[in-house]
C-alpha positions, -999 to +999 in steps of 0.1 A: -676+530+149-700+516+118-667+524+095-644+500+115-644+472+095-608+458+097-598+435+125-561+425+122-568+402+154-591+381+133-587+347+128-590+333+096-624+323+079-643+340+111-666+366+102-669+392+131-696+416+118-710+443+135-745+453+132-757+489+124-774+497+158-812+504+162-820+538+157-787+545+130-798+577+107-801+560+069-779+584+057-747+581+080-758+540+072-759+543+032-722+564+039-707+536+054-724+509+028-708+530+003-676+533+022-675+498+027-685+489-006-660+507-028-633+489-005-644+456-020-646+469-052-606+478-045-597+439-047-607+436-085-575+448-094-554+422-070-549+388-078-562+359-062-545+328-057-581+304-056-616+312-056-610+338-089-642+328-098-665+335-072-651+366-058-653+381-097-690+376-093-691+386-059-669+417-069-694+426-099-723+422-077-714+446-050-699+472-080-737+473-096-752+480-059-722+507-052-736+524-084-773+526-067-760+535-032-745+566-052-775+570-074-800+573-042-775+593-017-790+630-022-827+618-022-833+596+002-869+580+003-898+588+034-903+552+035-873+546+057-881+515+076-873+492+054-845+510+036-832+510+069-838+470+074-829+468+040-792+486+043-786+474+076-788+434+065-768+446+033-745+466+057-733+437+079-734+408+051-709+433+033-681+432+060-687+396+057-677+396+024-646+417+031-636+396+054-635+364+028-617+381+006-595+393+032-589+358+039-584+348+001-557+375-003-542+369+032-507+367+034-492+327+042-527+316+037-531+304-001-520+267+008-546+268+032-570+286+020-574+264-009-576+235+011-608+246+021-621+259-009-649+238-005-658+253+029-650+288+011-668+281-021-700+275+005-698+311+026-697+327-006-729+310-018-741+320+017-736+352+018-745+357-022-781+345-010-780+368+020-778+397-004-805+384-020-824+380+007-819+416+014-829+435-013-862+414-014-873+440+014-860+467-006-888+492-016-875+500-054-906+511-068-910+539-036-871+550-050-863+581-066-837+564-093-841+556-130-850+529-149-825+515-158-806+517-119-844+497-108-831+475-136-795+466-122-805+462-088-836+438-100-806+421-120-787+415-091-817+402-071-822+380-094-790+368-096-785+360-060-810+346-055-801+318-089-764+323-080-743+290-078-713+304-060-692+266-068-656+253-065-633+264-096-627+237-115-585+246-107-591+249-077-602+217-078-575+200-097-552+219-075-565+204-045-566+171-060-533+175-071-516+186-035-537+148-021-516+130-043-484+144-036-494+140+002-499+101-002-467+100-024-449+109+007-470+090+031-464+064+011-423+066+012-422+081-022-409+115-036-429+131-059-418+147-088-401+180-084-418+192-115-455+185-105-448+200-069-438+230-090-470+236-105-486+233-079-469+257-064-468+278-091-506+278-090-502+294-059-481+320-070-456+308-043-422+310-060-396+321-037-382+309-005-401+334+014-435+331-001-433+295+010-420+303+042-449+329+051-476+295+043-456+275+066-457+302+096-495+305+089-499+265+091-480+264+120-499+293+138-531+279+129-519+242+148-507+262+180-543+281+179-558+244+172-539+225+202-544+261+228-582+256+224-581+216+224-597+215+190-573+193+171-595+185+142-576+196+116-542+191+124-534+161+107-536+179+075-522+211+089-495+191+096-491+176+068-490+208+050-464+220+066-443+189+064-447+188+026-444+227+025-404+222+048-394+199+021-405+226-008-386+253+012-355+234+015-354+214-016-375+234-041-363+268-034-328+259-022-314+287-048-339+312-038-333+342-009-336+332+021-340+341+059-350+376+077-388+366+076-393+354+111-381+378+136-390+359+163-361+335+151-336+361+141-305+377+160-331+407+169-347+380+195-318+356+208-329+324+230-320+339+266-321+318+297-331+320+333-320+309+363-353+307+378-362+269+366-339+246+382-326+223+360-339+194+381-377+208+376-373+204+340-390+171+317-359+155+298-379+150+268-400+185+262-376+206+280-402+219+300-414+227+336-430+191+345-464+193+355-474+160+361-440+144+371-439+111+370-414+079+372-407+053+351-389+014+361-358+029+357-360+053+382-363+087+356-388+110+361-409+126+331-437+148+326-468+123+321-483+142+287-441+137+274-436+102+283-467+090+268-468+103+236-429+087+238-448+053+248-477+059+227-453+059+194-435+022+202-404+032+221-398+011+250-365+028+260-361+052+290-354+089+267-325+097+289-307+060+300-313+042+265-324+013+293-352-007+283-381-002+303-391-030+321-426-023+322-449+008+310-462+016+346-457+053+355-456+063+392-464+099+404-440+117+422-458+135+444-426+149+462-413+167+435-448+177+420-450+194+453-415+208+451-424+220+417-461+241+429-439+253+457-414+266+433-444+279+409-461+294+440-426+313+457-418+329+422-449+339+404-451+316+376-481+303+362-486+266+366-518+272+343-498+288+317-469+264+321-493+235+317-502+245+280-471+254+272-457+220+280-484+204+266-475+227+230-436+214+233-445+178+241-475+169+212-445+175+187-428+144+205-449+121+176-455+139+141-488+153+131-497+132+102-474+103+087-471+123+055-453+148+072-431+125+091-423+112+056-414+144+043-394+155+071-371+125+069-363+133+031-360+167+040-331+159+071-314+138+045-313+164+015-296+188+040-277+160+053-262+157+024-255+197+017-239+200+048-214+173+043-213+176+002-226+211-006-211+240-016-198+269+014-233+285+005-257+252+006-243+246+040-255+278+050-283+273+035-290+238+051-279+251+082-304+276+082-335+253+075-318+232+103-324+259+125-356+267+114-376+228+116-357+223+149-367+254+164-397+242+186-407+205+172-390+179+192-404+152+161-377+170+137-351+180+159-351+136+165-351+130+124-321+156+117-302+144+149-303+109+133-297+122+098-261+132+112-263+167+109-246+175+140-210+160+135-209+183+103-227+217+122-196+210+145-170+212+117-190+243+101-183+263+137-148+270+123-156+286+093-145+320+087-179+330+075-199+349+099-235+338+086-218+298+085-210+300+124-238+319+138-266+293+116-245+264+124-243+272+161-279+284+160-288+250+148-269+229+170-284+249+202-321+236+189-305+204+185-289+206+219-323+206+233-329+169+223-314+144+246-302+126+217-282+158+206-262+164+239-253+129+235-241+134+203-223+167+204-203+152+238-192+121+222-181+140+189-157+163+211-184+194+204-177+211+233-145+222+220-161+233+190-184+254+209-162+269+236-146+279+200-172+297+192-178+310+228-141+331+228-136+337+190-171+337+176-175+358+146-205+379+162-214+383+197-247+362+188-223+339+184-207+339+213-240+338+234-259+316+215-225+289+223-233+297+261-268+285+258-256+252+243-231+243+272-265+254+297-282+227+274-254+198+270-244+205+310-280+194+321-271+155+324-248+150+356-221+133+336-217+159+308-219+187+337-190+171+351-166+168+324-176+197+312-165+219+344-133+199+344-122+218+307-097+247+318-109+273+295-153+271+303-155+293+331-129+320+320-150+319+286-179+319+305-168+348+328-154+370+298-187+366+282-201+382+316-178+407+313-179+421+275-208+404+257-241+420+251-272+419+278-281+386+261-249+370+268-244+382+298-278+365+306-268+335+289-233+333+304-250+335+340-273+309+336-247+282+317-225+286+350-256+285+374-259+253+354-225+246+364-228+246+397-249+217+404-220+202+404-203+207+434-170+203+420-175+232+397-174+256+425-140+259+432-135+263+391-159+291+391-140+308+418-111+305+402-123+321+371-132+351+388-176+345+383-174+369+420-156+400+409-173+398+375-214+393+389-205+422+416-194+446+388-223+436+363-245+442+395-233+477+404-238+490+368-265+468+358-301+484+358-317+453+340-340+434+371-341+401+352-300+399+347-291+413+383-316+383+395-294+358+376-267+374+387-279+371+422-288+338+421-254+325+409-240+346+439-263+331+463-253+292+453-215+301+457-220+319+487-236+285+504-196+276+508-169+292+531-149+300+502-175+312+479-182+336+511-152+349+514-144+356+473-179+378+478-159+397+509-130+397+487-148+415+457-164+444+486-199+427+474-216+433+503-227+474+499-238+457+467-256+431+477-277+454+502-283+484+475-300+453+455-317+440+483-330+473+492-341+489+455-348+457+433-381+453+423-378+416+416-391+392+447-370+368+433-340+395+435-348+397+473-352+364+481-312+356+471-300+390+489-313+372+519-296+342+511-262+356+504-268+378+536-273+343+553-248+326+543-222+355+548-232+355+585-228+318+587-196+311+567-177+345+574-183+351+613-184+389+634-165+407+611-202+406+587-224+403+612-211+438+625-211+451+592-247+444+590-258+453+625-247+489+613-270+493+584-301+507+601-318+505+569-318+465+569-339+453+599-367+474+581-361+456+550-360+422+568-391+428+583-413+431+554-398+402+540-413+384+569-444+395+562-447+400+522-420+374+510-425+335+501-426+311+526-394+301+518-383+340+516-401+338+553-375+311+562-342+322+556-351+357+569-359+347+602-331+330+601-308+359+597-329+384+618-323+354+645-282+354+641-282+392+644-301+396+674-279+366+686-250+388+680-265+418+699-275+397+727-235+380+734-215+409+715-195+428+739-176+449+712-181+485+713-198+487+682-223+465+690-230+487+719-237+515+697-266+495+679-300+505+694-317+473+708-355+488+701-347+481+663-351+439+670-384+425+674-392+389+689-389+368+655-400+331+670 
């Protein structure tokens, strides 16, 4: 355990350290001082972008005391109380100091880390006197060592204990230097390419990715900053990364880019889910709403979204463009309830959903004004590339497009009003595989803004898209287009005329049928979209969504897709002739196998419904079908008394029909149906 120094879960400029516990031999302790002190040693040879200074002294320090912990390790002293006290205090204030220059070395942190070189220059100084501070109980004259080791230790003693562990002088200037170029942008000004270059090559950040990496830390660090209501520093995180965006897109335009984020790249796809209905969701943040409330003109936001929309001067609804008549938001209870009920029936968190919301919606305003600044020259460099740049700067602008939009509603606002999205559009036809699947990447985080449905739909995107969704290049392609029409189909209008284009569902259906797990997800959920609209039923019938969900559900083993898939089945089946297409398609040994083996509650909850609305749409024919299958009153039955209240509902309700059936059924195969199996329901 005492050798267990690393913590990769560690949070940057914390200092964890364990301490050696009571009764610890003093030689297993002087192994592991040694052990731990040889690995600081190891960083003289690396290469540090700040504090060079005091970590050389720090370095040389510990390397003189490594050379007495060897000296001393076959002839240990009898006065081993206070070599004990001694190496203990030495022990732990080591890891310390690993864990600083962990933090000096750490990969995305220079920026950072020299932004506090102050606060860093001071934990050194701190822990140079604790060393000091520890050796003054050390009992050198009692030692078995020579002369001159007595002589090096006393050095180092001494040293401590004068030691001024103080801010670089570069470090300084550097620091300085990156202030300036902040308040140059704050102030609507570009600084000069060449002084942001120094400064960056004081960094040792020269390549796209380098840059990248800081700006993942930064960004890390605000979501850790927000999560724990500790918002301190993010101005100036913020700013960072603002000003750090515009070096990655500008700076290093020529540079390599991309494949550094995984959680952004084609190995981790946006997929849907039918389980938040559309109406649940804030217009601004995208979000399950929280704290719904409604505004004059009769639009219903979550409170911490509309606020911070208030709070920065607009005095327009987000979704009419209306001017709001007065500022006055009004609960809606109903749907708060609606919303809890929801939470409650399907196992979500409303705890977790809370933060999460409160994560999308802060990005509504930017972090500092600096960063704002930098944003908006940003969006207009890649503006420009997109329209004016060569076939591999539109990539490339594409790319970063993708990137700033990807969960900050501030920048997906600046870039939607930069006009990226009529040229993102034009890109979708490209013959170049990495053009299309950025381009369409970027417009699905533009999508997300209600600005950029607006946009897309009045620039005739959906053709574009639905391009994309039969011929795309790669099936990422293909499903990221289906999570765009989800997105653009949420307002009632664009839902509408989006159902009423011929070739949507069929493209939506093939998707279903051929594309990978995460398009068949995101196929299922852009029709589920759909078909709010009432009209889009019949279109969705048409297109064969019934045959195509009953295959993908009797080959399917994935719970989360067959759910979708149920779900979409259970809205069609609430008409007559969504009923009978799911009779058609010989759904219903289908729809009971799921009922009976899924392990999702959700899963369950739509069998029932389809069940339902079977009985009630398609008459004796079903309801003998399912008076046969022993195996179902069973299932019913613990529905009744495991299920969700509204799970609770609808199966009474269709234990209710059957034993109706039984009761006035005079058919022989009624008759064969053992009455025991029903139990009084009411």
């Amino acid at each position: 355990m005492i050798q267990r120094f690393d913590r990769n879960d560690r949070r940057i400029l914390t200092f964890p350290a364990v301490h050696p516990c009571e009764g610890i031999s003093p030689a297993t302790l002087l192994d592991s001082l040694i052990t731990l002190s040889k690995s600081i040693c190891s960083f003289k040879s690396k290469l540090f972008p700040s504090q060079r200074r005091n970590v050389r002294e720090m370095i040389r320090q510990v390397g003189i005391l490594l050379i007495f912990f060897e000296e001393i390790r076959d002839h240990l002293p009898s006065d081993r109380d206070s070599i004990v006290l001694c190496f203990a205090e030495l022990h732990t204030t080591f890891q310390k100091i690993k864990f600083l220059l962990d933090d000096c070395m750490r990969e995305g942190a220079k920026t950072w880390m020299l932004m506090k070189s102050h606060s860093v220059a001071s934990q050194f100084q701190v822990l140079v006197r604790t060393v000091a501070t520890a050796l003054d109980v050390l009992p050198l004259n009692s030692l078995n060592v020579s002369r001159e080791i007595k002589e090096l230790v006393l050095m180092v003693a001494n040293q401590s204990q004068r030691a001024r562990m103080e801010l670089d002088p570069e470090d300084e200037e550097a620091v300085k230097r990156v202030i300036l170029l902040l308040n140059q942008f704050e102030n609507k000004f570009q600084p000069d390419p060449s002084v942001i270059k120094k400064f960056l090559d004081y960094l040792d950040i020269t390549t796209w990715a380098e840059c990248h990496k800081d700006i993942k830390f930064l960004e890390d660090e605000i979501n850790f900053e927000c999560s724990e209501n500790y918002e301190r520093e993010v101005p100036m995180l913020s700013s960072l990364v603002g000003f750090l965006s515009y070096c990655r897109g500008i700076l290093f335009e020529d540079s390599v880019y991309g494949n550094t984020d995984q959680s952004d790249g084609t190995s981790n796809l946006e997929t849907l889910s039918c389980l938040n209905p559309e109406d649940f969701r804030c217009p601004i943040s995208l979000e399950l709403m929280t704290d719904p409330v409604t505004v004059s003109t009769g639009q219903t936001y979550d409170r911490a979204s509309i606020q911070k929309w208030l709070k920065s001067g607009n005095l327009l609804c987000p979704k009419t463009g209306e001017t709001l008549k007065s500022t006055e938001l009004v609960p809606n209870s109903s749907l708060r309830n609606l919303i809890q009920q929801f939470c409650a029936d399907n196992g979500i968190s409303i705890a977790k959903s809370r933060k999460k919301n409160r994560d999308i919606s802060r990005t509504i305003l930017p972090g500092n004004p600096a960063a704002a600044e930098a944003i908006k020259f940003l969006s207009e460099f890649v503006a420009c590339r997109l329209y004016f740049g060569s076939d591999q700067q539109k990539t490339k602008a594409a790319y970063e497009i993708r990137l700033l939009a990807k969960s900050n509603i501030f920048n997906r606002s600046v870039l939607i009003e930069a006009a990226t999205i009529p040229a993102l559009l034009q890109m979708l036809s490209s013959n170049d595989p990495s053009m299309q699947e950025h381009s369409i990447s970027a417009l699905l985080k533009l999508s997300k803004h209600s600005n950029g449905k607006k946009v897309i739909m009045e620039n005739r995107g959906l053709n574009s898209i639905l391009g994309v969704l039969k011929n795309g290049l790669k099936l990422e392609s293909k499903q990221i287009a289906a999570a765009i029409i989800f997105y653009i189909s949420s307002p009632r209008e664009y839902r509408k005329l989006i159902g009423e284009n011929p070739e949507v569902f069929p493209a939506l259906v093939d998707l279903i049928k051929y594309g990978t797990s995460c398009g068949k997800k995101n196929a299922i959920v852009a029709i589920f979209g759909l078909l709010l609209s009432h009209r889009n039923h019949e279109r969705a019938l048409g297109a064969g969504t019934v045959p195509a969900l009953v295959n993908l559900l009797a080959s399917s083993d994935k719970v989360e897709l067959n759910t979708d898939a149920l779900a979409v089945l259970a809205t069609l089946a609430e008409r007559t002739e969504g009923s009978f297409a799911i009779l058609e398609a010989s759904a219903l040994p289908v729809i009971l196998n799921q009922l009976q083996n899924t392990t999702s509650r959700a899963g369950k909850e739509y069998c029932v419904s389809i069940l339902l609305s079977l009985c009630v749409n398609s008459g004796a024919e079903v309801l003998a079908a399912l008076v046969r299958e022993k195996a179902l009153m069973p299932l019913l039955y613990s529905l009744l008394t495991e299920g969700t209240n509204q799970a609770k509902k609808r199966t009474r309700s269709l234990i209710k029909i059957l034993q109706r059936f039984c009761e006035t059924s005079t058919s022989r195969l009624v008759s064969e149906v053992p009455q025991e199996q029903f139990i009084d329901v009411r």
